[in-house]
N, C-alpha and C positions, 0 to 999 in steps of 0.2 A: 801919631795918636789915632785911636783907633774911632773910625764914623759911626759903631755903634752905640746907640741911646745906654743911658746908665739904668735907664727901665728897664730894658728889653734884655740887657744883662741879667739883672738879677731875678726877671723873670722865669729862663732859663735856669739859675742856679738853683731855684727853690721847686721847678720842676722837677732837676736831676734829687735834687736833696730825697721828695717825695717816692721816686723810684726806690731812691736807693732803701729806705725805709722799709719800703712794702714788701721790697725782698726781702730786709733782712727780717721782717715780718714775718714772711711766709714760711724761711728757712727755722725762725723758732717755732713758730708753729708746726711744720712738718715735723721737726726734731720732738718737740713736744709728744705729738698723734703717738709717733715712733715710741718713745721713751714708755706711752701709756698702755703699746700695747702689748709692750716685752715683760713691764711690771707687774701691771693688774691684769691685762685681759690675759696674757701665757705666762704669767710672774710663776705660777707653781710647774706647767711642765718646764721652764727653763730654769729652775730651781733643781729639779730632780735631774735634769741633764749634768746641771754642773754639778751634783752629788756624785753622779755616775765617774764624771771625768776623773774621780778623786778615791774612787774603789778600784782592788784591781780582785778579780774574782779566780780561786783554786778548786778545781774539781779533784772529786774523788769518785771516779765509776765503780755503779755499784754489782756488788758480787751476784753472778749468775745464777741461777738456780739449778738443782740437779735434776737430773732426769734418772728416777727411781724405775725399776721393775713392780709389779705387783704385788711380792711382798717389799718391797722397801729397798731392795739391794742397788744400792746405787748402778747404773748404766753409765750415768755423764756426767760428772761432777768436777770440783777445780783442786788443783795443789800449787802449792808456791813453790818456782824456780827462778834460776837465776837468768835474766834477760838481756841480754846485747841489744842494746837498741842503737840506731844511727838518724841522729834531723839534719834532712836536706838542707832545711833555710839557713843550717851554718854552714854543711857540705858546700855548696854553691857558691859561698862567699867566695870560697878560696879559688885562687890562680887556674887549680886541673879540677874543680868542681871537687874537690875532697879524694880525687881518688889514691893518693898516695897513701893518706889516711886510712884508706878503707885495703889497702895492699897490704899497711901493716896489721892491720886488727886480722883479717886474715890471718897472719902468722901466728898471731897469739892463739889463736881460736883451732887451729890446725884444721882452716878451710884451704880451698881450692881460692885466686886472688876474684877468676870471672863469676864463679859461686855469689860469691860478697856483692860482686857489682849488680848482679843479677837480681839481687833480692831488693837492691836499694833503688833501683832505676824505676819509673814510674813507667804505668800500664796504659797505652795509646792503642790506634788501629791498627799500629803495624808493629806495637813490639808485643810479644807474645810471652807468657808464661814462662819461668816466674818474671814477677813483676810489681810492685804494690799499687792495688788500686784500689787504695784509702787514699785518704786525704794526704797533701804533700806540708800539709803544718806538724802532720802527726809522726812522734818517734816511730821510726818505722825497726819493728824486731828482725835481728839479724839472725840470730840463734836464742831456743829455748832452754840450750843446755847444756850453758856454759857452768865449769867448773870454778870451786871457787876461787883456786889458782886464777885463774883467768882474770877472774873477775877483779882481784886485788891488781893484779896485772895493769890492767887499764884504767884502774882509779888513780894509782899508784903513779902511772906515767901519763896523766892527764894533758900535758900539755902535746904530748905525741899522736895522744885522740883525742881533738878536739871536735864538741856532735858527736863525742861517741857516750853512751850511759851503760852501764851494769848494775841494774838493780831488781832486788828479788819481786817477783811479779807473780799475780793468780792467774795462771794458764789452763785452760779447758784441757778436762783427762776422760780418756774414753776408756774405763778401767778393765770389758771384758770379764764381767765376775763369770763363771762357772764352764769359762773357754767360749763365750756368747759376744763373739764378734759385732754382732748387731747393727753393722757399720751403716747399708743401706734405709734401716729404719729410723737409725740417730742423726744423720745427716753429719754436718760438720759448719764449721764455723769461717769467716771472712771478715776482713776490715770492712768498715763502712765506706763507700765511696762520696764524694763533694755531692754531685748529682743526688744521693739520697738522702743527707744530710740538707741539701735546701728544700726538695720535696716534702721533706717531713717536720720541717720548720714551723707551720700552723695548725699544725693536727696534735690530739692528747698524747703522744706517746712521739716526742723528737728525738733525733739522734743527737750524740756528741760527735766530733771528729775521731775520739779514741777510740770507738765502739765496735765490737765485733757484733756482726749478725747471721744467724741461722740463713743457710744458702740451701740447705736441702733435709729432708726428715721431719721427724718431731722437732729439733731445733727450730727449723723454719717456720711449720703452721703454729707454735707456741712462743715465737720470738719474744713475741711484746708484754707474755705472763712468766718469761723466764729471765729476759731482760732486765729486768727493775727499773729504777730511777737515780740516776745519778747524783749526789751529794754537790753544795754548794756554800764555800767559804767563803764570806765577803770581806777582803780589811781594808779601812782608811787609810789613805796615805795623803804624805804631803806632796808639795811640787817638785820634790827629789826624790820621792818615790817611797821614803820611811813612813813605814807601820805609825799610825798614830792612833788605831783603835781596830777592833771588829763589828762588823756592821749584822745587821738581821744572815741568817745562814738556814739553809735544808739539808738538813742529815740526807747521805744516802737512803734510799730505801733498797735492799737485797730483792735479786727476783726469785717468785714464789718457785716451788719445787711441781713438776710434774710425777704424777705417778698415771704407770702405764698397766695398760695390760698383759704385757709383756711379762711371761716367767724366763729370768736367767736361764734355768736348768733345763728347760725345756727349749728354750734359744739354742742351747750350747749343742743339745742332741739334735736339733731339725739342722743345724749347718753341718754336723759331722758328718748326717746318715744323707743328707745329700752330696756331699765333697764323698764319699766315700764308693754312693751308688753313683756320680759322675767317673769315679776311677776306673769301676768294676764295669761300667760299658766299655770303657775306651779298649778292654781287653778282651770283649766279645767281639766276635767275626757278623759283619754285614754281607749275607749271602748276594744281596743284591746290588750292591754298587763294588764289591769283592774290597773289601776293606774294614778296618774296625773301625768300630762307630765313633766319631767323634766326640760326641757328649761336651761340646763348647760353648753349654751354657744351661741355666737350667734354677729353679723355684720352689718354696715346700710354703704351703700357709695354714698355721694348726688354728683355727676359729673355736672357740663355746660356741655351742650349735642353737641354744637357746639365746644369745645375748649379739650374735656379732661382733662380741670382743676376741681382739687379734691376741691368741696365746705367745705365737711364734711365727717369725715371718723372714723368711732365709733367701739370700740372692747369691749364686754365684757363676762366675767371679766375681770377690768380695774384694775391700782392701781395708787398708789400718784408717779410723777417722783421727787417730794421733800425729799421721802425716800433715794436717791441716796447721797443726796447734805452732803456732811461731812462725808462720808461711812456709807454705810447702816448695822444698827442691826442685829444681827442673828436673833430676832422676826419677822423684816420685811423682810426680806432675804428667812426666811423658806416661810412665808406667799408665796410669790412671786414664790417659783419651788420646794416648798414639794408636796408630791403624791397628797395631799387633796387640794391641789391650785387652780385646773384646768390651771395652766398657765397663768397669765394674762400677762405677759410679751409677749404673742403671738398678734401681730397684723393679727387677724383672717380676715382684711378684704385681706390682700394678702397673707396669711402662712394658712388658713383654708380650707381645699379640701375636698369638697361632691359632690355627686351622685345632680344635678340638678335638678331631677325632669322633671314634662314638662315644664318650661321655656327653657328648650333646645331646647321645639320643632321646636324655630323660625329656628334654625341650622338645623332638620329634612326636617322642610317643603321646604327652599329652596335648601336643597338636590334632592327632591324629583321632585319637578320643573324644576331642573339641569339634570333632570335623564330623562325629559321625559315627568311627569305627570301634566294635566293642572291645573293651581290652582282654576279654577271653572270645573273641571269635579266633579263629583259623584261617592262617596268613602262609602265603607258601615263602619257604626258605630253601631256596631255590642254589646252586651253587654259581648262578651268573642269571644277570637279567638284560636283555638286548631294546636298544631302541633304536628303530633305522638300522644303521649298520655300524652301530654303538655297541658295545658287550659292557656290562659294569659287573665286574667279578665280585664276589664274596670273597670274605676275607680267609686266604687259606685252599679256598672253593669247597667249603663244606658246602652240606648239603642235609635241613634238617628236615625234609620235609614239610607241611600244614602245620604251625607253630601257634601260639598265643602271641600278643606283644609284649605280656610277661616276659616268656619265653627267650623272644628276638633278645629284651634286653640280657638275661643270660647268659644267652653264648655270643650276643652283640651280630645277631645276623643281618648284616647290608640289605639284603634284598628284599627281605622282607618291606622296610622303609622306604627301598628303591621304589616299590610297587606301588606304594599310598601315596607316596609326594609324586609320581606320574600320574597318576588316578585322580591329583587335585588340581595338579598341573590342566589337564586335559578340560576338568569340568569349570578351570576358570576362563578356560576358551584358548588355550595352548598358546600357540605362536602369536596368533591375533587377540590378544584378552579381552572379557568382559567390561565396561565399561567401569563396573567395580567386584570388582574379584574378592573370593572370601578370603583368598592368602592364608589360611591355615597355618603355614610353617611357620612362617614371617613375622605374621601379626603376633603368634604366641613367643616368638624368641623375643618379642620388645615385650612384651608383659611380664616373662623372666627377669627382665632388666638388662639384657643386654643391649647394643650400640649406643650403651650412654653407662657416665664411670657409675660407680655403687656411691660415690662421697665417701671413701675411707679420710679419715683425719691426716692424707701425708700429700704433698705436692706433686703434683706433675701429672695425675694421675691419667689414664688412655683411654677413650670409649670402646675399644675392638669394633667392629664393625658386624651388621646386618645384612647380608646383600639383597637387599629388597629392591620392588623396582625402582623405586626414584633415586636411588644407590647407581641402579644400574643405568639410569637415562644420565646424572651428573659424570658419574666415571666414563659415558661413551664422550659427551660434551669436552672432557678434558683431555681426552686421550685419542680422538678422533683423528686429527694430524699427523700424530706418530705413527698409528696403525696404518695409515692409507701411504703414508713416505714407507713404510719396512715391509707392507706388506706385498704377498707372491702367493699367488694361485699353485704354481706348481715349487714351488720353494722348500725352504727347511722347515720342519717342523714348528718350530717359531714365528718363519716368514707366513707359513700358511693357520696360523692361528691369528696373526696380525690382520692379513686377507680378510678372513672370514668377520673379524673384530670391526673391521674398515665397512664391510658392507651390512652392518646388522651387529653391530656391539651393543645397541639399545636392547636389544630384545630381550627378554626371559628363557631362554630356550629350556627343552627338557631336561638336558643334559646338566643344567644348572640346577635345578630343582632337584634333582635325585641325591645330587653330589652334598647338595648342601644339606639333604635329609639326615645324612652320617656324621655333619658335622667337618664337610670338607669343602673343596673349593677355596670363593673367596668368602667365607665367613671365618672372622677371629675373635679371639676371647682372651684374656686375663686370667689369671690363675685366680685373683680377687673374686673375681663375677662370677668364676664357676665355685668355690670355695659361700659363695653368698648363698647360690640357686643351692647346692647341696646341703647347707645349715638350714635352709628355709624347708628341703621337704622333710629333713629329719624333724623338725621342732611344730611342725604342724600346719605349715604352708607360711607363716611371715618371711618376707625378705628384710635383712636387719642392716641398716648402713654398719658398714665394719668402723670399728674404732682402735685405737692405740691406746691415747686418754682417756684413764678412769677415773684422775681429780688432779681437781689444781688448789695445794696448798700454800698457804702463805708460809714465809722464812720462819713465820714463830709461832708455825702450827696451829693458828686460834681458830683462822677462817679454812673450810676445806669445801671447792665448789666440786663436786661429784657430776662426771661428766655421764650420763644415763643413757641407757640402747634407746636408737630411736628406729621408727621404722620408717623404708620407703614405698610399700607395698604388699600386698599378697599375691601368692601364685594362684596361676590363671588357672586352677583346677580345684574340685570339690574333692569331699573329704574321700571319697568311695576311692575316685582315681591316685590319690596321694597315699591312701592305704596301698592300693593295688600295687605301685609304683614303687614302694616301700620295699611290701615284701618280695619283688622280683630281682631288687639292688641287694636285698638280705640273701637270694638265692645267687647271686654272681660270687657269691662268699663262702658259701659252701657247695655250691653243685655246678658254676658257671665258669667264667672267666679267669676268676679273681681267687678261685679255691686253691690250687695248688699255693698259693700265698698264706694264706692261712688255715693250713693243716694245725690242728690241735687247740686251733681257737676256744673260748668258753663260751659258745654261739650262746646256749640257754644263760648265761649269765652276765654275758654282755652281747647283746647282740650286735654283730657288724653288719653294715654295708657298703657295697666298692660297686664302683665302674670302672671298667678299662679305656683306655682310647691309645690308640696307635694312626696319628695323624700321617699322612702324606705332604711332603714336600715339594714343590719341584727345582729340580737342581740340587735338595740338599735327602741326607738320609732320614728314617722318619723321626716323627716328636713322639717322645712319652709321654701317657698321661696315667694317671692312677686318681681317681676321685673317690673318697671312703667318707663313713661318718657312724658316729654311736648315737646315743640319746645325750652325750657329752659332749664329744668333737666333730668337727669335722676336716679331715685333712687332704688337701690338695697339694698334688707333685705332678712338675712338668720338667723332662728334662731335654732340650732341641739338643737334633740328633742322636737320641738316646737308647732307640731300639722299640719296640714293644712295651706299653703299656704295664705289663704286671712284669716285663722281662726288665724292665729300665728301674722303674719306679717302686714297684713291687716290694721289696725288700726292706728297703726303705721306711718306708711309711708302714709297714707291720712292725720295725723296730722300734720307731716314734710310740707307736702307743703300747709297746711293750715296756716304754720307759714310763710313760703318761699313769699306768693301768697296775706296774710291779709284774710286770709276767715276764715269765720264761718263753721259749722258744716253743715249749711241749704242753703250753695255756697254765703252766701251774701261777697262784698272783701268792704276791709276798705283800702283804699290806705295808709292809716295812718301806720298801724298794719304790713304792709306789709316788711316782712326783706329785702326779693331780687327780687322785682318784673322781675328785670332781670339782668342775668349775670353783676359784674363787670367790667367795660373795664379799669377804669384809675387805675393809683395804688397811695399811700398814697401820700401826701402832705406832702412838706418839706420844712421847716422853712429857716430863711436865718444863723441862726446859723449851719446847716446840720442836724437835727436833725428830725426825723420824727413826723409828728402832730398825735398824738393816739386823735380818739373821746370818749366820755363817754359813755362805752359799761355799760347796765344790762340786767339779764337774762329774756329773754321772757317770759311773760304773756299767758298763753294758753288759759284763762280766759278774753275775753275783759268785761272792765266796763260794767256794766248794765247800762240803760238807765232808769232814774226816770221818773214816771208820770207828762204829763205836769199839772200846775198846773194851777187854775181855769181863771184865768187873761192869761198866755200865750194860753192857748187852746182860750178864747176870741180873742189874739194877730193874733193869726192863722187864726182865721176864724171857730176852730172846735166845741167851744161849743155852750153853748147859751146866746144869742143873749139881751134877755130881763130879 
């Protein structure tokens, strides 16, 4: 028996009794707390969560917007093809990750087998082109154009592709109306990648996984107004997954339509007459490097001189942006940014920077004015001007004598220039400078707007460079190493420029200053930014941000935001000088440079004016430049390696505005013939469906009809033959 008291027993028991209570007290009450704060205090967001659990949601992405020309003529727009698509997340299932799958579809499709595998493999740091780098939940397109053969093919034998799809799809069309390639200014299209899809998760305008996005052009700076908004179906289901209703949904919205300033017709003649004057160099002889000129690349930009709106804007080497549509081949792929490509994904007319030439000089000369010197005094045009034991030739080594700077511009005399930019050089304390120097040349080439972009409406855009001095103190800072490791006092030509680079590459020297007066050295420019400075002096001194975008309509035509010229400046010169300047680019047109170009011009009825520029390379042959303009356009052409100035370009760009203007060759105009006698003001016509009216664009005739002999009875009719 047990010695403890029968008290002390049950005093214990009714302790444990009272724990045990308390707990289980505690636990209904915690449960309770719990209960009240899942019902009443989050009872509605966990209401809506479990709504959520029980929708399952279908997108519909919404139709892209086109990208019109000026009159309306579609540029970019979509058609339905038949699509091969292949989803990894079932590929992967399988045993060899789908590839036997993807061996057979191959044979249906009459691909190559590693073609196939190439396109469906996802895109990492070390696999390269092609590749898909979209998202890996999203069908990924194998081919855009498959037949329908094909396509019943693999519906047909389903279970032999399995992940595999064929169905007809809206695929981005780069239509090319009037033979207007246009490829560098439309850009092209790409999957969306995971990474920009979560990036853009909390901002107005998110991506889907399906989504293609503008990677370059107007597609790119316009994504998010061509884009639209994707559609969303909601249905209920049950816990097997059956429809048992439809829940609230958002209609697609279509993305609005761009309309550009771009004219097809006028597209289609600035890529011809440049692919054309690129050919016609490569068959002219370079006396100086004994070879014919290469001409391996090269830009035309046709601007309203009054507005900054880009008429026409040509790069080449150009390629198809229909390569893109369905992912692009590794054939076309290499094509596009292997070594031997030259690039043509580069839109050279804002991403190409060279040495000007003298078309700069219009930037020298009103320096020069700026500074002091009168634009009819009397300047010697000397046929070489020496510094030290420096000779800086003239071009040619004419020799004009005491000239104006009218004049210089002209017949484009170096020395003249050489002369004033040493003269400022000197008075701002030469080698050792003033403390603050007037900079003359420098300060006026940023007031032009160069060493920073213009803001054209397109990506990527280049600032070309000013070499000024704090240009020239950062480039010594960064380059100081290399010059003093390569450099030789008595060495190669190269080694003894590194040398001198090594011990005094900060400095200013003369020899910088004269060079860069012509528009040579290390200063470069964009076909853009000189195409800006020459719109601005024809139109009265504005410098106009260049544009593409002239509106963004909405899919049903109702809303149209009209994109308006804006300015970023005026030129640094008064009206006298901009007159003066005027008519001395008017006389490079008929008595300078640029006249043998435009013989039989209608000077009194439209009057032109041109610069020439024949830049210097080193290592390569030289750059073409041609810079023109009316009270209408103005057109800039640069073609590397191209030869001379009016010998390169020349041609060219008198043909452009023979197409622009209806003229012949001999200045007669055909109003008929005429593409833009002047600037566009309205924009396309829109139907009362909302849909914009495209005209019926074809490609320009450079060739007007010949006119047949009248024949014996009309020459009677006339009055011209005879009589009896």
């Amino acid at each position: 028996m047990s010695n403890i008291p029968e008290t002390g027993r049950t005093t214990r028991l009714q302790i444990r009794l009272v724990v045990i209570q308390i707990l289980v007290f505690s636990l209904l009450l915690t449960l309770g707390g719990r209960l009240w704060y899942l019902q009443i205090r989050n009872g509605q967001e966990y209401t809506a969560e479990a709504k959520n659990n029980h929708v399952q949601q279908v997108v519909q992405p919404a139709v892209r917007g086109s990208i019109l020309d000026a009159r309306g003529v579609p540029l970019a727009d979509n058609e339905t093809r038949l699509v091969v698509s292949a989803s990894r997340s079932k590929l992967t299932k399988m045993k060899d990750d789908g590839k036997a799958v993807l061996i057979r579809l191959a044979d249906v499709l009459d691909m190559k087998p590693q073609d196939v595998l190439d396109k469906v493999r996802l895109c990492d740091a070390k696999t390269k082109q092609p590749c898909w780098n979209g998202s890996p939940y999203q069908p990924i397109p194998v081919t855009d154009e498959a037949t329908t053969q094909q396509a019943l093919q693999i519906r047909e034998r389903s279970e032999d592709f399995p992940g595999i799809t064929a169905e007809p799809t809206a695929v981005r069309r780069y239509a090319a109306p009037a033979n207007a390639n246009t490829a560098q200014v439309l850009g092209y299209l790409s999957p969306v990648t995971d990474e920009e899809v979560n990036k853009a998760k909390k901002t107005s305008s998110p991506y889907l996984t399906s989504d293609q996005v503008g990677r370059s052009g107007v597609e790119r700076t316009y994504d998010k107004e061509l884009r639209g908004k994707a559609g969303v179906t909601r249905y209920e289901v049950d816990n097997l997954g059956r429809v048992i209703g439809q829940a609230a949904s958002d209609k697609a919205q279509p993305g609005s339509n761009i309309v550009t300033s771009i004219d097809a017709r006028v597209q289609g003649v600035a890529e011809r007459e440049l692919d054309e004057a690129m050919k016609t160099a490569r068959k002219e002889y370079d006396s100086v490097t004994h070879e014919n000129y290469k001409a391996d690349s090269g830009s035309v930009v046709v601007m309203e001189a009054k507005t900054g709106r880009v008429v026409a804007m040509a790069s080449n080497p150009t390629y198809d942006p229909n390569d893109w549509a369905g992912g692009i081949s590794a054939k076309n792929y290499a094509s596009l940014t292997g070594k031997d490509s030259d690039f043509p994904l580069l839109n050279r007319a804002i991403q190409s920077q060279a040495a000007p030439g003298s078309i700069f000089k219009v930037v020298s000369t009103t320096a020069a004015v700026n500074a002091g010197y009168p634009f009819n005094g009397h300047y010697p045009c000397t046929s070489s001007y020496s510094i030290g034991n420096q000779t800086f030739q003239n071009f040619e080594s004419e020799n004009f004598g005491p000239i104006t700077l009218g004049r210089a511009l002209e017949v484009s005399c170096d020395t003249v220039f050489y002369g004033i930019a040493h003269d400022e050089w000197k008075k701002d304390g030469g080698i050792n400078p003033k403390k603050k120097p007037n900079d003359w040349f420098y300060k006026t080439a940023h007031q032009f707007g160069l060493g920073k972009t213009t803001g054209v409406d397109l990506p990527n855009e280049v600032n070309g460079r000013v070499p000024d001095r704090q240009w020239k103190k950062n480039f010594y800072a960064a380059n100081k190493a290399a010059w003093c490791k390569q450099g030789k006092k008595d060495g190669s030509f190269v080694e003894r420029i590194a040398y001198e680079n090594c011990r005094d590459g900060y400095q200013m020297r003369p020899g910088d200053s004269v060079n860069y007066s012509i528009g040579q050295g290390d200063t470069l420019v964009t076909p853009i930014q000189m195409a800006d400075i020459y719109s601005a002096i024809s139109n009265g001194g504005t410098l106009y941000t260049p544009t593409i975008g002239k509106a963004i309509v909405s899919a049903d035509g109702k809303t149209v935001q009209e994109i308006a010229p804006t300015s970023h400046g005026k030129l640094p010169m008064d009206q006298a000088t901009r007159k003066d300047i005027d008519g001395a680019l008017a006389g490079v047109a008929t008595n300078g440079t640029a006249a043998w170009r435009f013989q039989g011009w209608p000077q009194s009825k439209i009057p032109m004016h041109a610069k020439t520029g024949t830049a210097e390379v080193y290592g390569k042959q030289t750059t073409s430049w041609f810079a023109t303009y009316t009270k209408d356009y103005t057109i800039v052409m640069t073609i590397s390696q191209g030869g001379t100035g009016s010998g390169g370009s020349g041609p060219a760009v008198r043909k452009i505005y023979n197409a622009l203007y209806g003229l012949d060759d001999s200045g007669h105009q055909d109003p008929k013939r005429a593409l833009l006698p002047h600037p566009e003001k309205s924009l396309p016509k829109i139907s009362q469906d909302g849909s914009i009216v495209s005209p019926k664009v074809k490609p320009y005739d450079p060739n007007p009809p010949k006119k047949l002999p009248p024949t014996g009875q009309q020459q009677i009719a006339a009055g011209l033959g005879r009589k009896d």
